[in-house]
N, C-alpha and C positions, 0 to 999 in steps of 0.2 A: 112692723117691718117684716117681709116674709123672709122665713130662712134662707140662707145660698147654699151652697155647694162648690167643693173644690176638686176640681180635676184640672190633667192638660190638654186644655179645650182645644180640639181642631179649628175650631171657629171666632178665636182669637180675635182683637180687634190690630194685629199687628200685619202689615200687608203684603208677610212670608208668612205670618202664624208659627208661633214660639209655641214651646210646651211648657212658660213658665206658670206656674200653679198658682191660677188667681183663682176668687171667687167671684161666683155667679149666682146672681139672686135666678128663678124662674121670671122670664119675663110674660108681659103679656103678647100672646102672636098677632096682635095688631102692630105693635111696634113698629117704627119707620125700618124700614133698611139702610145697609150700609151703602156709605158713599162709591158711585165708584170711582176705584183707583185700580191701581194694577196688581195682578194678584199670580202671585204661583202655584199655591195649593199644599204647602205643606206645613206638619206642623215638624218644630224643629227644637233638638236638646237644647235646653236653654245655655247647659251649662257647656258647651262644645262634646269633642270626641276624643277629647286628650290632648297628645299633642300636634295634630292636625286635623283640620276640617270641624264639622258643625254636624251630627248626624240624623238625620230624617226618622223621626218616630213615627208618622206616618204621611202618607200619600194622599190626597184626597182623589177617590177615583175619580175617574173625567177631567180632573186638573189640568191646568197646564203642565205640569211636573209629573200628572201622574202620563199624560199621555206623550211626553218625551221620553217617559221611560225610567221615569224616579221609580222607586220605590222602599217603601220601608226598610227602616235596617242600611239603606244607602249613608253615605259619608260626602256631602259634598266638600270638596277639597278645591273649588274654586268656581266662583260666577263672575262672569266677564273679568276683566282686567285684577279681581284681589283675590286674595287665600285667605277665607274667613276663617278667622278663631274662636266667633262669638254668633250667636242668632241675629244679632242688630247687626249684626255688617252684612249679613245678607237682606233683610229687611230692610235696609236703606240702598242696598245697591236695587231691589226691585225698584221702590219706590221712587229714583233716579228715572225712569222707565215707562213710556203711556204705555199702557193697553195695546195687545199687536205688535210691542217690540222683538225680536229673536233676541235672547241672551242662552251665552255659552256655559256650560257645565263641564264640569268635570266631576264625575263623583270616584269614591275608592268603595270597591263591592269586591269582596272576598281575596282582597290581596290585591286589585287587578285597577286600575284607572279605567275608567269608562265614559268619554268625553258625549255631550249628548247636547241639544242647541232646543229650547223652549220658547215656545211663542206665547209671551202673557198673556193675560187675560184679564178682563175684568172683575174686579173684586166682589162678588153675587153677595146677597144676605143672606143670613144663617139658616135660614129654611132652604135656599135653592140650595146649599151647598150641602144641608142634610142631605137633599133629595140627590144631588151629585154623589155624593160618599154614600149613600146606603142602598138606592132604587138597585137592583139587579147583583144584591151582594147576599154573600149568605148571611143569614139571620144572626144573633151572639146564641153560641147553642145550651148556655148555661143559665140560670133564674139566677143570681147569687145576691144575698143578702136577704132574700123576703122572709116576710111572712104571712101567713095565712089571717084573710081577712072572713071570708067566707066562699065556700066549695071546694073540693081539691084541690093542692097546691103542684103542681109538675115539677122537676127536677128542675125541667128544662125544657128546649122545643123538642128533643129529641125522643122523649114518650109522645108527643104528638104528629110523629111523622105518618105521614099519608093524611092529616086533615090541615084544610084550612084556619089560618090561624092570624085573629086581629087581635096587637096589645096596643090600649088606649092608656095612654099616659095623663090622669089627672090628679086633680087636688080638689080639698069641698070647699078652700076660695074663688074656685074658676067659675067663671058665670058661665063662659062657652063650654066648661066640661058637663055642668049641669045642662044645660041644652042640647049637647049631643048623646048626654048618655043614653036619652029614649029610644032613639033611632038604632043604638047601639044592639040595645036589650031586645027590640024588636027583631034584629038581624039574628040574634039569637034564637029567638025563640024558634021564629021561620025558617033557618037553615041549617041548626043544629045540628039536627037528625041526617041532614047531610053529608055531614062531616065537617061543620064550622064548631071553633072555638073562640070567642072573647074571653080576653084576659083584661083586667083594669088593676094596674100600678099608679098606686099613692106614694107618694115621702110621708104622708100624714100617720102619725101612729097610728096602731091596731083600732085601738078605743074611737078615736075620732073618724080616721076610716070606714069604720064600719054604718056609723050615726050618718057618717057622708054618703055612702052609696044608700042605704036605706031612703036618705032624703031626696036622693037623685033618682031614684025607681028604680037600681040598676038589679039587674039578673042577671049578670055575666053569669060566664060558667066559675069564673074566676075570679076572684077581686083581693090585691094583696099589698103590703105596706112595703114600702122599700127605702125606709129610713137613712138606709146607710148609702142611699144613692147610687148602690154597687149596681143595679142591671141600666139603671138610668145614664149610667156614665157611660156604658157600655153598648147602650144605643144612643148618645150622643144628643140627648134630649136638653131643648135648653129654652123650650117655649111651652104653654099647656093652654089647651091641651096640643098631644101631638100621638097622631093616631098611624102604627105600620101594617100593612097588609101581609102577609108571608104565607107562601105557596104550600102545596103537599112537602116539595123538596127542602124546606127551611129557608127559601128565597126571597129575600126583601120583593115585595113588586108593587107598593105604592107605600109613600109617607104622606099623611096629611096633616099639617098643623096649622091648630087656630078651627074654627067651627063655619063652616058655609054651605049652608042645607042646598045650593045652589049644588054642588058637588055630591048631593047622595046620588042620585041616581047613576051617576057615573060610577061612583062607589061603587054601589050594589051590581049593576053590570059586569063590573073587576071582578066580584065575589061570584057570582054562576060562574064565568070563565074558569074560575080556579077551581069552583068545588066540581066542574063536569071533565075537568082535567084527570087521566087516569093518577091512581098511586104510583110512588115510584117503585 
């Protein structure tokens, strides 16, 4: 049984998305998608916000919520007709709801009521909603938890500011990570000297990580364990492989998860863009 992971998953199967702390095995990026149903986009305290309201831990950008004007750190203190105390009375008042409904808000943000009216949405699966929350957001600017598998290991993206920079998230059970790491290595070798960086993050310990990329051909510049799940939770990783593109600036500009050589050439197109893009 492969190991899980616990965090408060954005990508929740609840059709407001809670931030109760379940576990999540890695799945495989073939997996069916989620049904749809109607969706807000946020994920929410499980345990409320005291004594009123439900508070929004985060937004999913592009949301419906987020694009009503939610956002993190928000208090909702009422959707349509009730005054939720709990994450499931908002969850069930969505779910009340098709897709394309308007439902009213009212949230409390910094002392203030803030009334705002959201048009759901269809509930997307966990990859488009990666791609929702992260495409065109800044990077996590911190590595935390790793350790050094083979090459030097960065703080963070922030000593590689001004180069381009892919982190491929695998494991040495992934078939598809083994099949893309070559095209990976390759990208490496050939753009390097341009100012590209590949990064490869494993959960797999040191020992076996290492045996893993060896086996895989890899040559990142970079290759490192992240046991504690701490940068994985932090990009929101929840299928493997899943691979983010990130600009000079530190700017998510493509996710791709799951392996589909049909998709390099577009890839690699993304990558001259980025690497003939000036520094900042």
């Amino acid at each position: 049984m492969r190991r899980g992971f616990r965090f408060a998953s954005i990508t929740a199967l609840a059709l407001a998305m809670t931030s109760a702390v379940v576990t999540f095995p890695h799945r495989d990026a073939t997996a069916q998608p989620s049904l749809r149903r109607s969706w807000l986009g946020v994920e929410l305290d499980k345990g409320g916000a005291g004594s009123r309201g439900v508070r929004v831990n985060h937004a999913v950008r592009s949301s419906p919520a987020w694009n009503a004007g939610v956002r993190d750190g928000d208090v909702i203190v009422r959707i349509a007709d009730i005054e939720p105390a709990r994450a499931d009375e908002i969850i069930r008042e969505v779910s009340n709801h098709a897709p394309g409904a308007v439902v009213r808000l009212v949230l409390l943000r910094s002392g203030e009521e803030v009334p705002l009216r959201a048009t759901l949405g269809a509930l997307p699966d966990g990859d488009e909603m990666l791609r929702l929350d992260k495409v065109g957001a800044p990077a996590p600017t911190s590595f935390k938890g790793l350790a050094a598998v083979s090459g030097p290991l960065p703080v963070g993206l922030g000593e590689l500011k001004g180069r381009v920079v892919i982190v491929d998230f695998w494991a040495t059970w992934c078939l598809a990570c083994r099949m893309s790491a070559p095209k990976l290595t390759a990208w490496q070798s050939r753009f390097g000297a341009q100012g590209l960086t590949v990064i490869g993050i494993t959960d797999d310990p040191v020992p076996a990580a290492l045996q893993g990329a060896e086996s895989f051909g890899m040559r990142y510049a970079t290759v490192a364990s992240d046991e504690s799940y701490a940068t994985q939770r932090a990009f929101g990783v929840r299928a493997l492989p899943t691979v983010f593109i990130i600009d000079k600036r530190g700017v998510i500009r493509d996710v791709s998860v799951g392996f589909d050589p049909r998709k390099e050439a577009q890839m690699e197109a993304l990558l001259r863009r980025l690497l003939a893009e000036p520094a900042p």
